[in-house]
Each structure stands twice: as structure tokens, then as C-alpha cells.
C-alpha positions, 0 to 999 in steps of 0.5 A: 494391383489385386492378385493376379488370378491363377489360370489352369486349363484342363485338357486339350481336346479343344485345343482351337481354344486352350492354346489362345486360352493358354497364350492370354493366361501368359500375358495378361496382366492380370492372371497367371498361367498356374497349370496345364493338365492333358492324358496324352503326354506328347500333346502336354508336351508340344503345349507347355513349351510355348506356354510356360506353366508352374505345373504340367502334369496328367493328373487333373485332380492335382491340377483341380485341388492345387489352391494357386488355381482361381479359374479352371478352363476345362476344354476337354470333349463335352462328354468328359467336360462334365465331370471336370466342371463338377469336381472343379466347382465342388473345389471352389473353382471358378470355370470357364468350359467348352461349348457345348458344356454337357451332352443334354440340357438336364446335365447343363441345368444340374451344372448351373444348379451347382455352380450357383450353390458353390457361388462359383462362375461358370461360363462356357466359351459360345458365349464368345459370340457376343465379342463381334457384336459389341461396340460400334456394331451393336450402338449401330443396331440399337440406334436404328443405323440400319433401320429395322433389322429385318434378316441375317445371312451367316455362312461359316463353311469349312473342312473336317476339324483337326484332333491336333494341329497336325493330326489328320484325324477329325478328332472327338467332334465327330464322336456322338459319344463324346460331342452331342452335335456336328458341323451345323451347331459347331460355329452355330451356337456362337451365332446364336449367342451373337445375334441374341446380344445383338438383337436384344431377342430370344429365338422363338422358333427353329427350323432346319435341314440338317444331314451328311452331304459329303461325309455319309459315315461320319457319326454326325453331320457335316452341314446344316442349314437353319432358319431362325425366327426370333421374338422381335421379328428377324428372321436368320438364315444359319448355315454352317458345315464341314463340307467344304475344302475352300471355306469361308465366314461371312455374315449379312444383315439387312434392315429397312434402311441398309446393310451391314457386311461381315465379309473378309473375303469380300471387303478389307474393312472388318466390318461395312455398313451401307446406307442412303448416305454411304459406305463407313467402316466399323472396327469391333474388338478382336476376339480375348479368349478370357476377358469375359470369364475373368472379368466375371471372376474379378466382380464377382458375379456368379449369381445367376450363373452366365451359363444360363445364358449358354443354355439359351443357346444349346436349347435352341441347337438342340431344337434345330436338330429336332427340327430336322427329324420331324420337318417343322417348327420348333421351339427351343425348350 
């Protein structure tokens, strides 16, 4: 069997993240947990003692020139995520990072430039969207199961994000200094990149309300609506918010020949589909945190950098939010 790739995860701030990050770098059996660096020594603490690690410590640099370390999983804020990515690369680390990857499209293209340069992987978690498209799902699409796909619904609606676990505190995400977008591109961007594999299309147009509807001072929004417009026709209706004490996931969509439902609190199955013959039931794979980013890692393919792919979708974010200020139509740059 080839070496077992050495993992550390850099920072916890998206601790939603590190700690499935951290669990599977534990229990695969194809990597090893190598390191976790945080500042805050308590949250250091709580993390490595369910997730035993070679190295434990506050300092990222010797977490990033530690040559046991093959892939860095930097899930510090966005702010300081480019930073940690750049000196990670420039180490000759490989790097699967949060999303959304930097503050402004210029930072993510000088980001993919780099890793590009360096022959290095750079992947940013939204692209875990894709994971619910795969399999059945996406065969089902493709072959016309639903007829021509026509609209989706998405509605991901939540309360505040947590700084930690415990904490009541909503943390950085609700920082416009360390986090460029709120609530609505939160969960949105993984929609972006589920519907785009799904589809087989790219976002053409954007337009979106988005505001404080509950939260007035909050530096960013809690919700956002979207209406997506894609090249081959669909159109996507995206909602996502922290407005909501009872939450909820939940998508639809709807083809000339029937319907798929991705709703747990409606139905049992993961995933139901409708049509002139009956109901069936899909079961697509459940989420692997580093499946993707270490797969790349093992073949090798750093060129073109899959967070090209990431831009993608921050690009069309980005273009809701505009949207939003000026009342039209946008297209993703």
C-alpha cells in the first residue's frame, strides 16, 4: 500500500469542518492525522483529545514546515485562510481550504496562479457540493429520468452560526472583516457547485434579495433569496438564511417528466423521485469530508487547479450580492 498521506488541519474557526476533517484524517486508511494547529489553546485542547495527533501546538509555521505534512486543511476565517494557503503552498503542501477561499476574486486568482506554479493542489471545501449530486442522482438527470429539468427549489433555513460548539457567540462569520459574505452564500455556494455538476451548466445571470430581516446589526445578512439562471435553460430559486429558530434543508426539482424531492423532513428516503411510473428511492453517498481533496492528492492533479472550479462559484456569489445593490440581473464575472 502507497504511504499514507500526512494530514494537518490549520486552525479551527470553521470547526463545522475541522472536526469531520480531523475524524477522517484519523480513520482512513490511507492518511494520518499528522497535526492540529489553533491560537486558542482551550479550543487546541477540546480537539485533539478526540483526535489523537502526532503534533499539537499554536504555531502554524511549524505545523507548515513539518515535512510529515502532505496536505494542509486550513480552516481558519476566509481573511487569514489566505495567508495560511499561500505559505502552505509555497512549502510545497498540497491544501484543501475553507470556503469561501479568500475575501475578493483577485486574492483566489493569485491563489490558483500559485498553486499552479508550485504543482500543489488547492481545493476549497464548497466544492463538497457536488458529493449530493453524484451517483444515482446525477445518472438519473443525465439519462432524461425526469425529462428536461426545468426549475429548482433550495431552501437551507437556520439560526446564527456558533464560534464553537458551545459558544453562543456567532463567531467570524458574521465579521465583514474576516468573512466577505453572510447567511445567503453561506450554504449557497455549495448549491452553486451541486446544481453546475448536476446540470452539466454554468450560471449565466443572478438575481437576488438580500438584507437583515431579523438581525438589523448584524455586519452581514441573514437572508438571502436568488434566482439563478443557468446556460441550458434552468432556472434555480436559492434560498438561504439564519433567520429561522426551526430550520430546515430541503430541495426540489422539477423536469418535464417528473420530480425529484430532497426532503428529510418530508420523506424517510434521502432522496425521491416522481414520475408517470411511480415513486422510487435514490441513496447517493453520504458526505466524506476529504475524499476528494486526497484523491486529487494520490493522482496527482494539481493542473488546472480544481479551485478553478471554486472561483466558479464565489464568482456567481459574489454576483448575487451585487445583484442585490443595483436590482438587476447580473453576470458572474
Amino acid at each position: 500500500m502507497p504511504r499514507k498521506i500526512g494530514v494537518a488541519v490549520v486552525g479551527l474557526d470553521h470547526w463545522y469542518t475541522a472536526f469531520p476533517a480531523m475524524a477522517e484524517a484519523g480513520k482512513r486508511r490511507d492518511t494520518h492525522l499528522v497535526a492540529i494547529a489553533d491560537k486558542s489553546p482551550r479550543r487546541l485542547s477540546e480537539a485533539a483529545a478526540k483526535n489523537p495527533a502526532d503534533q499539537v501546538t499554536t504555531d502554524f509555521d511549524e505545523v507548515l514546515s513539518n515535512p510529515q505534512v502532505d496536505l494542509v486543511c486550513s480552516l481558519v476565517n476566509t481573511r487569514d485562510n489566505v495567508k495560511v494557503v499561500r505559505q502552505a503552498l509555497k512549502a510545497g503542501k498540497h491544501v484543501a481550504c475553507v470556503k469561501p477561499m479568500a475575501m475578493t476574486l483577485r486574492q483566489v486568482d493569485s491563489l490558483i496562479q500559485l498553486a499552479e506554479e508550485q504543482r500543489r493542489v488547492l481545493y476549497s471545501f464548497d466544492l463538497l457540493g457536488r458529493q449530493r449530486a453524484e451517483g444515482e442522482l446525477k445518472s438519473l438527470i443525465k439519462r432524461g429520468g425526469i425529462g428536461q429539468p426545468l426549475t429548482v427549489y433550495q431552501t437551507l433555513a437556520g439560526g446564527l452560526p456558533k464560534a464553537w460548539p458551545d459558544s453562543k457567540h456567532p463567531g467570524w462569520w458574521t465579521d465583514p472583516a474576516r468573512a466577505p459574505v453572510g447567511a445567503w452564500a453561506d450554504h449557497a455556494i455549495y448549491t452553486i457547485d451541486m446544481l453546475r455538476f448536476l446540470l452539466d451548466a454554468e450560471v449565466e445571470a443572478v438575481h437576488a434579495e438580500i438584507e437583515n430581516r431579523r438581525y438589523k446589526k448584524l455586519g452581514v445578512e441573514d437572508y438571502g433569496v436568488a434566482t439563478l439562471r443557468f446556460t441550458n435553460g434552468v432556472v434555480a430559486v436559492v434560498e438561504d438564511t439564519w433567520a429561522s429558530d426551526q430550520g430546515g434543508h430541503w430541495t426540489k426539482i422539477i423536469g418535464t417528466k417528473g420530480m425529484i424531492h430532497m426532503d428529510p423532513a418530508a420523506f424517510s428516503d434521502p432522496v425521491v423521485v416522481v414520475t408517470a411510473r411511480g415513486r422510487r428511492t435514490l441513496k447517493p453517498r453520504g458526505f466524506d469530508i476529504l475524499r476528494d481533496a486526497v484523491a486529487l492528492v494520490r493522482a496527482g492533479k494539481a493542473k488546472p487547479s480544481p479551485a478553478r472550479e471554486s472561483r466558479k462559484n464565489l464568482a456567481t456569489c459574489f454576483a448575487a450580492y451585487r445583484s442585490a445593490k443595483v436590482g438587476r440581473y447580473i453576470k458572474p464575472s
